[in-house]
C-alpha positions in Angstrom: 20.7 -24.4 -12.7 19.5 -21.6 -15.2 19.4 -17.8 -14.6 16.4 -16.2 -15.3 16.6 -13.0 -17.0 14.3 -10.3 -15.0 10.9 -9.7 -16.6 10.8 -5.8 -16.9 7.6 -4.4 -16.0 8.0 -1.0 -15.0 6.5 0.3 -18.1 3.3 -1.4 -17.5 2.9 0.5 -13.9 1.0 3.5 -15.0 -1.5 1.7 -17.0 -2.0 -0.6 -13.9 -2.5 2.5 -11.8 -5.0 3.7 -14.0 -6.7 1.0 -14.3 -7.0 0.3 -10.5 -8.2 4.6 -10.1 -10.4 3.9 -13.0 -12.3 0.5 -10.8 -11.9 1.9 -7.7 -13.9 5.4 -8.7 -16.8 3.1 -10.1 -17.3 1.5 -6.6 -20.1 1.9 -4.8 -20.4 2.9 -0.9 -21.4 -1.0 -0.8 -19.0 -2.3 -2.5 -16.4 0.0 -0.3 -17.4 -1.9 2.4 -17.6 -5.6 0.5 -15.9 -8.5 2.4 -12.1 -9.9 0.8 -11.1 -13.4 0.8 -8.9 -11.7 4.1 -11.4 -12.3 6.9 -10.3 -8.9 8.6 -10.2 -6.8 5.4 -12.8 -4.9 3.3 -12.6 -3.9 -0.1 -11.5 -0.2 1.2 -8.8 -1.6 3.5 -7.5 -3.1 0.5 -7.8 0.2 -1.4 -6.3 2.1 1.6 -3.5 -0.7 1.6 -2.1 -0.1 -1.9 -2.3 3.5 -1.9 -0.1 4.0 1.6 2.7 1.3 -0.3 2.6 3.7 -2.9 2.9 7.0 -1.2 5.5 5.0 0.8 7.7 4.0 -2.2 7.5 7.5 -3.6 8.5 9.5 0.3 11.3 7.2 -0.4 12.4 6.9 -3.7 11.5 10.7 -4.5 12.3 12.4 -1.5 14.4 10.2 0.9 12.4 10.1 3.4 12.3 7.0 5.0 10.0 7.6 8.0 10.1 8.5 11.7 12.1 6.3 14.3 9.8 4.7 17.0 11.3 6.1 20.3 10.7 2.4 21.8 12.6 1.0 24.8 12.2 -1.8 26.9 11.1 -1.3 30.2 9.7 2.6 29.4 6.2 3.7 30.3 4.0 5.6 27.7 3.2 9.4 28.6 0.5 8.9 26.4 -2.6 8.2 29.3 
């Protein structure tokens, strides 16, 4: 069996964030709201999708934050009513 070496592509990200801005801006409130291939996602769910991965990876990578717990345990009620 052969190793493959790793493909870097790290230096292609920015353009490929540009490029998505650059589409997304040109949308129209229509097109926003256009079906996907995903029968329960739009266009702007999609959109909404790759923007919180990359806030995510940057809370993380940048600042170290990896989030807030879930205070969940089995058996315990919600206060929430």
């Amino acid at each position: 069996m052969t190793i493959q070496q790793p493909v870097h592509v790290a230096h292609l990200l920015p353009m490929l964030d540009a490029k998505l801005s650059e589409l997304l801006r040109s949308l129209t409130p229509e097109e926003w709201q256009a079906q996907t291939v995903a029968k329960l996602w739009k266009v702007k769910d999609v959109a909404a999708h790759l923007l919180d991965s990359n806030i995510r990876i940057l809370s993380i990578l940048r600042d170290g934050y990896f989030g807030e717990q879930a205070d969940i345990h089995p058996g315990k009620t919600s206060s929430i009513s």
